[in-house]
DRENBAKOL-190768 format. One record per residue (C-alpha): x, y, z; residue in three letters. Coordinates in pm, 1 decimal. Layout:
<pts>
+----------+----------+----------+---------+
:       xx :       yy :       zz : residuo :
+----------+----------+----------+---------+
:        X :        Y :        Z :     Ala :
...
+----------+----------+----------+---------+
</pts>
This chain:
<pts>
+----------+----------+----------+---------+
:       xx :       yy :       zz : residuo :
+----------+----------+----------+---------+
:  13466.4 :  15530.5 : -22173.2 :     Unk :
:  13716.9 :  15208.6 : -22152.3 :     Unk :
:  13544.9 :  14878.0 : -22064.5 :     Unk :
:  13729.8 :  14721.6 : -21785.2 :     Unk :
:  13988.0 :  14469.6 : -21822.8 :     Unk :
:  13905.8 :  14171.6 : -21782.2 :     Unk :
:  14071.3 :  13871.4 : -21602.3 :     Unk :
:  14239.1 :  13566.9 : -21757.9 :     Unk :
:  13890.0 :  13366.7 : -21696.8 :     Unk :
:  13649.1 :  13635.0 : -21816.5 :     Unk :
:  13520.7 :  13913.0 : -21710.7 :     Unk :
:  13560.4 :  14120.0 : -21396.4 :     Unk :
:  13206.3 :  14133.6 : -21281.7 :     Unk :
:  13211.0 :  13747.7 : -21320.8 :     Unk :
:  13167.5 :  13529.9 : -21002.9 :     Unk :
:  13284.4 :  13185.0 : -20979.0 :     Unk :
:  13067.4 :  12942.2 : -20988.3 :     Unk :
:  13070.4 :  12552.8 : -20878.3 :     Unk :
:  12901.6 :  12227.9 : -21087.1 :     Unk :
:  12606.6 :  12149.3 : -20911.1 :     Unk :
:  12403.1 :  11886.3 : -21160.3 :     Unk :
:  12477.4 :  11753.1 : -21514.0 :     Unk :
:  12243.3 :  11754.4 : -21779.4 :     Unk :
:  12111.5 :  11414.8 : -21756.6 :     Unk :
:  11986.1 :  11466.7 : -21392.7 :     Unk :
:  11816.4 :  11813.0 : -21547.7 :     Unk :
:  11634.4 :  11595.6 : -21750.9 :     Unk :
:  11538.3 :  11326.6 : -21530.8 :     Unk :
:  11421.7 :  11618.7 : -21317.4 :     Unk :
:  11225.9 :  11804.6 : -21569.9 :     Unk :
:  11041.9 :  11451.6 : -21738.3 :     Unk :
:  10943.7 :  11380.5 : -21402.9 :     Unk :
:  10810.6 :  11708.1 : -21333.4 :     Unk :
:  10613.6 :  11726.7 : -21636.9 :     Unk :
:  10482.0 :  11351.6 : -21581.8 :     Unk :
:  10401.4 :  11504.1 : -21245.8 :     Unk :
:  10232.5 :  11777.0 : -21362.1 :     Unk :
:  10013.5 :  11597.2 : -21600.3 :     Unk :
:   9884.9 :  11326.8 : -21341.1 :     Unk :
:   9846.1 :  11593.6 : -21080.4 :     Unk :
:   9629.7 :  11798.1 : -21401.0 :     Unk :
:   9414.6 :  11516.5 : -21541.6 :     Unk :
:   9373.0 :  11421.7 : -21160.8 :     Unk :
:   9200.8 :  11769.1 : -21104.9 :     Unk :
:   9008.3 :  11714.8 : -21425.7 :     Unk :
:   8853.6 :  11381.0 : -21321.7 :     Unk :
:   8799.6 :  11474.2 : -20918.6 :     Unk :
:   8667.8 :  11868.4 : -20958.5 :     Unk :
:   8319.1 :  11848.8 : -21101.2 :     Unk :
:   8377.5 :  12210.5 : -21244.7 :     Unk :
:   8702.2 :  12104.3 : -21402.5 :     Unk :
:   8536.4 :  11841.2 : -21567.9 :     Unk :
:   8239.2 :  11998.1 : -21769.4 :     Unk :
:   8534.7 :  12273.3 : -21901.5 :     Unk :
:   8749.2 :  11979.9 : -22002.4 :     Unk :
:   8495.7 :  11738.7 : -22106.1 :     Unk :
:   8639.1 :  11374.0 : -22288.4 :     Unk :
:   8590.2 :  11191.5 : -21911.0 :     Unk :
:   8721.8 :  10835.6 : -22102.2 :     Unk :
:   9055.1 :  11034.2 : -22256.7 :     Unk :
:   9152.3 :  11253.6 : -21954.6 :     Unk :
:   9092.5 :  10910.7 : -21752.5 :     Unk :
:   9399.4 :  10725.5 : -22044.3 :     Unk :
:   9630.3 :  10986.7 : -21982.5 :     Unk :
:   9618.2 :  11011.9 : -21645.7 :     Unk :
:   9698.3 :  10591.2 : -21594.0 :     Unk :
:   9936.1 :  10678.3 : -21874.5 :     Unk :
:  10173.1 :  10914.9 : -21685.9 :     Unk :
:  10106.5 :  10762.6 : -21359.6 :     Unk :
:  10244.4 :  10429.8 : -21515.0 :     Unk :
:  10530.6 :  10589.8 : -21675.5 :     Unk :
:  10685.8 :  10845.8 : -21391.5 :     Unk :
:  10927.4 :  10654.9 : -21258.4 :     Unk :
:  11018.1 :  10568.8 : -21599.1 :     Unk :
:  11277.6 :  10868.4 : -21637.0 :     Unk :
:  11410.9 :  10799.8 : -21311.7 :     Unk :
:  11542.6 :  10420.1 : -21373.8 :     Unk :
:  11686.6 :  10541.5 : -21720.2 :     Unk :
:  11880.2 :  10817.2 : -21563.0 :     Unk :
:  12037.7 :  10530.0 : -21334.5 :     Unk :
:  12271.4 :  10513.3 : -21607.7 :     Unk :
:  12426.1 :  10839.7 : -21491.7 :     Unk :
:  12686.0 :  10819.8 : -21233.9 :     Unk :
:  12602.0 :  11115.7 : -21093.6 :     Unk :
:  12235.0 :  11030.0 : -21010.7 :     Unk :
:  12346.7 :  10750.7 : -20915.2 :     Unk :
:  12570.5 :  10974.1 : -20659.8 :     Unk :
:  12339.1 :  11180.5 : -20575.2 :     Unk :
:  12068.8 :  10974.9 : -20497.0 :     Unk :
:  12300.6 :  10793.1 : -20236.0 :     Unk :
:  12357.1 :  11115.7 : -20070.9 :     Unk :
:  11983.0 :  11201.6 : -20077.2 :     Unk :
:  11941.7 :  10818.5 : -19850.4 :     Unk :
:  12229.7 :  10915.7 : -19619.2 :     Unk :
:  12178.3 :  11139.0 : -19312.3 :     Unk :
:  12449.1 :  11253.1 : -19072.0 :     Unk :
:  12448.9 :  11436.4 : -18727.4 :     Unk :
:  12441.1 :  11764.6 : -18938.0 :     Unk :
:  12125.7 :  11709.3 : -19072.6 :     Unk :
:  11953.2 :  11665.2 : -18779.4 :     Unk :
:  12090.7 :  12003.1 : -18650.1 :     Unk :
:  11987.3 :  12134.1 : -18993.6 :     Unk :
:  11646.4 :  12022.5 : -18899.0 :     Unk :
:  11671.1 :  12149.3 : -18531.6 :     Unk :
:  11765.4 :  12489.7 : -18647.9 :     Unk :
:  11441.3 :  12501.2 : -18928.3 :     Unk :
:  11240.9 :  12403.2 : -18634.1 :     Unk :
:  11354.4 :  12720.8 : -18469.4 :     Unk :
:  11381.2 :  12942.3 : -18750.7 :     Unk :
:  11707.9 :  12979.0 : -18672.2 :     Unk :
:  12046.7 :  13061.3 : -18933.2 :     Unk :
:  12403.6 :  12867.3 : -18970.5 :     Unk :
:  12231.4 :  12579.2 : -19087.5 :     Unk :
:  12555.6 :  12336.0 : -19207.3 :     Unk :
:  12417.2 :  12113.3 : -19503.2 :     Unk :
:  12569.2 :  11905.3 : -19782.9 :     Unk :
:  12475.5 :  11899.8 : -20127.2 :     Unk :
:  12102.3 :  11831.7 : -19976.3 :     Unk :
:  11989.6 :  11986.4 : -19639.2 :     Unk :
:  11755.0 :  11772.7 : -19436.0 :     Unk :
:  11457.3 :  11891.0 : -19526.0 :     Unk :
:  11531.9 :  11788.7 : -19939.4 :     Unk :
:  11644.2 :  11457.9 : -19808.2 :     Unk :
:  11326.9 :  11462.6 : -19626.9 :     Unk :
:  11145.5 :  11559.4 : -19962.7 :     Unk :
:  11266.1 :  11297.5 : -20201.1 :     Unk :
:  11214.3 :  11043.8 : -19963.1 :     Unk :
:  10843.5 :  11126.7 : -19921.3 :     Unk :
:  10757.0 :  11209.8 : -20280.6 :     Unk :
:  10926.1 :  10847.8 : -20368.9 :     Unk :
:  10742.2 :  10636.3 : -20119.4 :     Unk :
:  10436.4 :  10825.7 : -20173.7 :     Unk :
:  10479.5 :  10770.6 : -20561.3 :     Unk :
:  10509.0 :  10349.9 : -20558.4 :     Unk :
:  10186.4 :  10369.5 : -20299.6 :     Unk :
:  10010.6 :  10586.7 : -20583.5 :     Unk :
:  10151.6 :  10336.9 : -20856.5 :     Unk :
:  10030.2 :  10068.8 : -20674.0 :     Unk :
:   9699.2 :  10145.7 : -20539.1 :     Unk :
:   9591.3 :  10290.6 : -20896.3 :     Unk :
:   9698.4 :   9962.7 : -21078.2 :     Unk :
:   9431.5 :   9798.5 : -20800.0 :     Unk :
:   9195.3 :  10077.1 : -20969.6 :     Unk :
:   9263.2 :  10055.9 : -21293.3 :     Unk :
:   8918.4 :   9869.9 : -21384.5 :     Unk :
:   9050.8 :   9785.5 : -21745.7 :     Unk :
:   9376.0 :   9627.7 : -21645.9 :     Unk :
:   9278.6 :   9284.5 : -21528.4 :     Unk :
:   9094.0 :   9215.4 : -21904.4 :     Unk :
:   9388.1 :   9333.7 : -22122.0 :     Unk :
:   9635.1 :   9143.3 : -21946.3 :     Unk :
:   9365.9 :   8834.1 : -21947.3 :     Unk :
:   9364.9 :   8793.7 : -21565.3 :     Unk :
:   8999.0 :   8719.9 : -21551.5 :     Unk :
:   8838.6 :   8506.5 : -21330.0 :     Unk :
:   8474.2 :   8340.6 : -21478.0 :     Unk :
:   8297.0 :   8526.3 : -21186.3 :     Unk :
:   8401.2 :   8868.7 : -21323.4 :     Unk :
:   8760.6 :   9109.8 : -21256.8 :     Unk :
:   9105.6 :   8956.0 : -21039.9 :     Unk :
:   9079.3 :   9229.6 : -20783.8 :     Unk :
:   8861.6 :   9203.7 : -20536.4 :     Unk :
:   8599.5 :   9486.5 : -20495.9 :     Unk :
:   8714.4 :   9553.4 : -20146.6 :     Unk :
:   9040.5 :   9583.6 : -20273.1 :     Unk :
:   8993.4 :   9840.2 : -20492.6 :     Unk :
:   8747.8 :  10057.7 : -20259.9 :     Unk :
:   9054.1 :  10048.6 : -19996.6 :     Unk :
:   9274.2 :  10155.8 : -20311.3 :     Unk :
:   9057.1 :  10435.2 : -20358.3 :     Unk :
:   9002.5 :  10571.2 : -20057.6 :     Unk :
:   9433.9 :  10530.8 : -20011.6 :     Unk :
:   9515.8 :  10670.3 : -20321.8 :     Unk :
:   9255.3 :  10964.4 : -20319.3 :     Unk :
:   9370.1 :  11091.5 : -19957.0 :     Unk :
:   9748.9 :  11042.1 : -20047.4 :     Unk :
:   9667.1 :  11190.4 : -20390.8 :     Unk :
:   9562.1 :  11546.6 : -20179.5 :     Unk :
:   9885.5 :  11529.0 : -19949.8 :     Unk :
:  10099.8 :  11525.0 : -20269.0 :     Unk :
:   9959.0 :  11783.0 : -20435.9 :     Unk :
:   9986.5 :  11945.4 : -20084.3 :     Unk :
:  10337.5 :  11908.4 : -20049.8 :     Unk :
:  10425.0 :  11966.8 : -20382.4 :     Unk :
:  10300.1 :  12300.7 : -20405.9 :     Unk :
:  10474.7 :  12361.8 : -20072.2 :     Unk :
:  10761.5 :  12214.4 : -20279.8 :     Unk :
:  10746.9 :  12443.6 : -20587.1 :     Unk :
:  10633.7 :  12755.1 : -20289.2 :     Unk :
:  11043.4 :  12687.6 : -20183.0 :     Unk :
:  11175.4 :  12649.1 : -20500.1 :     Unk :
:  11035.4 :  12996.3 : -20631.9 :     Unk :
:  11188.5 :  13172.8 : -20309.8 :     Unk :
:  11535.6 :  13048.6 : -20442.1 :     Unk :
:  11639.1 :  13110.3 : -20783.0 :     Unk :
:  11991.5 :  13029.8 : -20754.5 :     Unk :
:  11865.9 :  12650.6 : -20681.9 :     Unk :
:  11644.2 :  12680.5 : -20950.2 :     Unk :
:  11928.2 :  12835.1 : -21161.8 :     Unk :
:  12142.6 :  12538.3 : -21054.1 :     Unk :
:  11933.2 :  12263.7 : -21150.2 :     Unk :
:  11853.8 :  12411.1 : -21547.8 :     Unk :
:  12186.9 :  12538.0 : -21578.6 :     Unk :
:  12410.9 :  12275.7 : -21384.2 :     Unk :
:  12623.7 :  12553.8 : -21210.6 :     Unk :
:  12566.4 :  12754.8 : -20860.5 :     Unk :
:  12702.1 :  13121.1 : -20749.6 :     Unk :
:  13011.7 :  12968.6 : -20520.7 :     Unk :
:  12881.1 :  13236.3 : -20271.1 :     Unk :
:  12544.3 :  13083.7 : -20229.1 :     Unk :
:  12683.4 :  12786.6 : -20223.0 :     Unk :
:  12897.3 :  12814.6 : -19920.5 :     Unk :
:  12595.6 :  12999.9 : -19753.8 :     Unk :
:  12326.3 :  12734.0 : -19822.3 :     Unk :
:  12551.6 :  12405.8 : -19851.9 :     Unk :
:  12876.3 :  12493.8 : -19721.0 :     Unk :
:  12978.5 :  12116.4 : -19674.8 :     Unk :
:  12910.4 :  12039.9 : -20028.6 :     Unk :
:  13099.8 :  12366.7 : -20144.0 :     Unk :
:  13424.4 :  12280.3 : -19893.3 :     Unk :
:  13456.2 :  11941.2 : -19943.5 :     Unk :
:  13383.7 :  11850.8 : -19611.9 :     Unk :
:  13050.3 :  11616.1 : -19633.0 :     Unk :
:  13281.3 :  11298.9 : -19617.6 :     Unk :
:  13442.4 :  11411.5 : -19271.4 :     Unk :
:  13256.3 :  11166.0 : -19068.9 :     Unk :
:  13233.9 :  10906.3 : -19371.1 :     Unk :
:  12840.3 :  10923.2 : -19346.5 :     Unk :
:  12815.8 :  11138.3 : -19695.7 :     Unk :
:  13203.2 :  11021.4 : -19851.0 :     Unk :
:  13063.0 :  10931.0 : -20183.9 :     Unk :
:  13047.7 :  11364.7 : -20199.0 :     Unk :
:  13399.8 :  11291.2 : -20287.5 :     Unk :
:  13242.8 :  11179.5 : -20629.0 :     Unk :
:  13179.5 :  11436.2 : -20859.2 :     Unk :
:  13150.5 :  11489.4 : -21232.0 :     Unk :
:  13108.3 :  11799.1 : -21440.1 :     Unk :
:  12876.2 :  11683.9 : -21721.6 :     Unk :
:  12766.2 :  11393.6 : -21850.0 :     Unk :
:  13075.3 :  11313.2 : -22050.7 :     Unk :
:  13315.9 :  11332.6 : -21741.4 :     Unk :
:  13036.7 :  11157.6 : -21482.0 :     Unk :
:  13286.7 :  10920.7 : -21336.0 :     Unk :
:  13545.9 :  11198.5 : -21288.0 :     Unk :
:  13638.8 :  11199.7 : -20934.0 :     Unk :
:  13734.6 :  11563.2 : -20913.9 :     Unk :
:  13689.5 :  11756.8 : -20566.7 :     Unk :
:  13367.9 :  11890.8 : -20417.8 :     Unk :
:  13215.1 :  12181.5 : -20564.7 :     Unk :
:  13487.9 :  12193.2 : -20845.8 :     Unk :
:  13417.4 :  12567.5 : -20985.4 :     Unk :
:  13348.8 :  12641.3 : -21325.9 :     Unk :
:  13363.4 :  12923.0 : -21586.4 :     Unk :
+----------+----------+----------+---------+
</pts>
C-alpha cells in the first residue's frame, strides 16, 4: 500500500507546532529541579526518624542538604544570561486584567480561560516558590551551626547568631519547609495531568492546537494588547537566535 504524500514541511499527519522555551531555560529548569529534589530528599532524611536509620550518615546527609540549599538559585542567576529568561521571567512579574479573570474562572471551575504564555495561577507559582526559596536560604544560613566558625565570625562568648535567632529560624524554616513540599507536589500533581506542557518545556516546542486552547494570547500574539505583557513581542527560537524579535508563538517544524 502507498504511504501518503507528504507536504512540503513533512509529513501529513504532522501538526504544527510553536517555540515555547529554548534550551537554556530547560536547563535552568531541570538544575533547579534536581537541586530541589535533593534538598526536599536529604530534608526527609534528616526530619523522618524512619528515613533516617535506612539512610544512616546523619553528618553527610546534613552537608548535602546546606550544599544544594546554598546553591539553588545558582542556575537561575547564570541563566540570566539568556534573553529569553530574561523575557520570560518579566512576563511571569506582570499581571493584566486577564489574569485575574483567569483566576476568577479556576475559582469556578469554569472553561475559556484567556492566558498568555503563563496563566495566573503559574505566575502565582513562581512567585511563591521564589519568595519562599530566599526565606529558606536565609533562615537556614541562621541554622547553619558551622557557618559562623569557617567564615571566622566568632564572638569570645561562643557563635555570631544569637540562640533566639536561630530557634525562630527553625521553627520558620521547618513550617515553610512543609508548605513547599506541599505545594510542590501539588505542582508536579498539575504538571503530570498535562504532557504537552511537560513536552514543551524538554522539547522547547508546543502542539499549536493546545496552545491556542491553554494560552491563546501567547499563541495569537495578542498578550501586548493592553501593553501590560508587550515584552511577549520578544521571542527567540533557541539559544543562538535569543534576541530574535520574531512574532508570538512563531511555529516550528
Amino acid at each position: 500500500m502507498p504511504r501518503p504524500p507528504e507536504s512540503p514541511s513533512g509529513p501529513a499527519t504532522a501538526r504544527p507546532r510553536l517555540r515555547r522555551f529554548t534550551a537554556t531555560e530547560h536547563q535552568v529548569h531541570r538544575a533547579t529541579a534536581t537541586l530541589m529534589a535533593v534538598c526536599v530528599l536529604t530534608a526527609g532524611c534528616l526530619y523522618l526518624p524512619f528515613l533516617a536509620e535506612l539512610v544512616g550518615r546523619r553528618a553527610l546527609v546534613a552537608t548535602v542538604h546546606e550544599w544544594s540549599g546554598i546553591l539553588l538559585p545558582v542556575p537561575l542567576l547564570l541563566g540570566l544570561g539568556s534573553r529569553a529568561l530574561r523575557a520570560d521571567l518579566t512576563r511571569l512579574n506582570r499581571y493584566g486584567p486577564h489574569d485575574r479573570q483567569w483566576l476568577r474562572a479556576a475559582l469556578r471551575r469554569r472553561g475559556g480561560r484567556r492566558a498568555g504564555k503563563f496563566n495566573a495561577g503559574q505566575k502565582l507559582y513562581a512567585a511563591w516558590i521564589a519568595g519562599a526559596v530566599l526565606v529558606m536560604l536565609g533562615t537556614g544560613l541562621l541554622m547553619w551551626s558551622t557557618l559562623p566558625q569557617a567564615l571566622g565570625l566568632t564572638r569570645a562568648g561562643g557563635t555570631l547568631v544569637p540562640v533566639v535567632w536561630r530557634t525562630g529560624a527553625t521553627f520558620v524554616h521547618d513550617w515553610l519547609a512543609l508548605a513547599v513540599v506541599i505545594v510542590i507536589a501539588g505542582h508536579v500533581w498539575k504538571a503530570f495531568g498535562d504532557p504537552e506542557s511537560r513536552r514543551g518545556l524538554r522539547t522547547g516546542s508546543v502542539d499549536a492546537q493546545w496552545a491556542r486552547r491553554e494560552h491563546p494570547l501567547w499563541a495569537d500574539g495578542a498578550d501586548g494588547a493592553d501593553g501590560a505583557d508587550a515584552v511577549d513581542g520578544v521571542h527567540g527560537g533557541d539559544d543562538g537566535d535569543e534576541d530574535g524579535r520574531g512574532g508570538e508563538g512563531k511555529e516550528v517544524a
